[in-house]
C-alpha positions in Angstrom: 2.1 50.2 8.7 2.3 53.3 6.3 5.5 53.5 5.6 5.9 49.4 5.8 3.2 49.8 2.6 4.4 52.8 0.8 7.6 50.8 0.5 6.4 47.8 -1.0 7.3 45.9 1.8 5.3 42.9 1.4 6.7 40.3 4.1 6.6 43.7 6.7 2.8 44.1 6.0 1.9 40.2 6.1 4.2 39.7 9.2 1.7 42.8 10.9 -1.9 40.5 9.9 -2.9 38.3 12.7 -2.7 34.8 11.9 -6.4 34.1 12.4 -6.4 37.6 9.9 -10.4 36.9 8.3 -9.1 36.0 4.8 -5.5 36.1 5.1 -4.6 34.2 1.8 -6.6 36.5 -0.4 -5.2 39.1 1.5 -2.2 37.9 1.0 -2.5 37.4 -3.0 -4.3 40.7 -3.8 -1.5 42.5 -1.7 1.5 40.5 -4.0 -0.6 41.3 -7.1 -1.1 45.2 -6.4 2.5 45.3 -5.7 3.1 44.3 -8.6 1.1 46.1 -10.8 1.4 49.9 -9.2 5.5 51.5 -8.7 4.4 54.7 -6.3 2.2 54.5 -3.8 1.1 56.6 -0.9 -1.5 56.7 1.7 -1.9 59.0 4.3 -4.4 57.9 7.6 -6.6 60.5 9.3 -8.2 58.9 12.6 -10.9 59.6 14.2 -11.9 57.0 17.1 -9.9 54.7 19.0 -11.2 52.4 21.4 -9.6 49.7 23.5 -11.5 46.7 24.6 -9.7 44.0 26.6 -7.1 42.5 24.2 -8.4 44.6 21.1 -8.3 47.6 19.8 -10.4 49.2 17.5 -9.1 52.6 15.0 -12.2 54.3 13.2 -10.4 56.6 10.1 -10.6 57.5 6.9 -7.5 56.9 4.2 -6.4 58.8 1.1 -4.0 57.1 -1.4 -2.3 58.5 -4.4 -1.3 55.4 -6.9 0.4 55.2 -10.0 0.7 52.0 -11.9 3.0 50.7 -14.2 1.7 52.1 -17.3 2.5 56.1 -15.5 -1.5 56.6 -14.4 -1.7 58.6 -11.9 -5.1 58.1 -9.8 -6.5 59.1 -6.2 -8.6 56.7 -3.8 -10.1 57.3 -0.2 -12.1 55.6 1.8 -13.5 54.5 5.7 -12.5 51.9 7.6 -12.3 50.1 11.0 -9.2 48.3 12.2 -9.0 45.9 14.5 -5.8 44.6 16.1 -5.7 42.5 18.8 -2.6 43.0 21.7 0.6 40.1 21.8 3.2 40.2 24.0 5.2 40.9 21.1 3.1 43.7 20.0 0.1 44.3 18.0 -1.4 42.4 15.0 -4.0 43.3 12.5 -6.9 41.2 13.1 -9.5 42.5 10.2 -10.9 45.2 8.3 -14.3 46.4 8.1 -15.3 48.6 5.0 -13.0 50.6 2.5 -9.9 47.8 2.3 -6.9 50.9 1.7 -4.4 48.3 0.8 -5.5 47.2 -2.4 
């Protein structure tokens, strides 16, 4: 997921979101428009809690991001969040995001 973002890989990160993702669309456009609008960007995870429930999984961590838009501004974000994913046969998709959203 890191490196899929720090690349600008847009169709990698949409093709990790669940398809029942809780506001998938907006997700969708804010993700294409922060592309768009910021060349260098990196983000480093630091978890603390994982827990597995049935077909979900929940990761407790914090975030740190470096950006620099298009105009050469260099600025620093962090935050808290919860992922959830929920388990596929063909692997794990992002089902939400509770609190500080690191992707945009």
């Amino acid at each position: 997921m890191k490196t899929t973002y720090e690349s600008h890989n847009f169709e990698g990160l949409i093709d990790i979101l669940d398809n029942n993702y809780e506001g998938r669309l907006e997700f969708q456009s804010s993700l294409q428009d922060y592309f768009l609008s910021h060349k260098d960007l990196t983000v480093n995870f630091v978890i603390d809690t994982v827990l597995k429930d049935k077909d979900q999984i929940s990761v407790r961590l914090h975030w740190y991001k470096n950006i620099m838009d298009n105009s050469g501004v260099l600025s620093k974000s962090q935050g808290s969040s919860q992922f959830v994913f929920k388990q596929y046969p063909e692997g794990l998709k992002l089902f939400y995001i509770r609190q500080d959203n690191p992707f945009f």
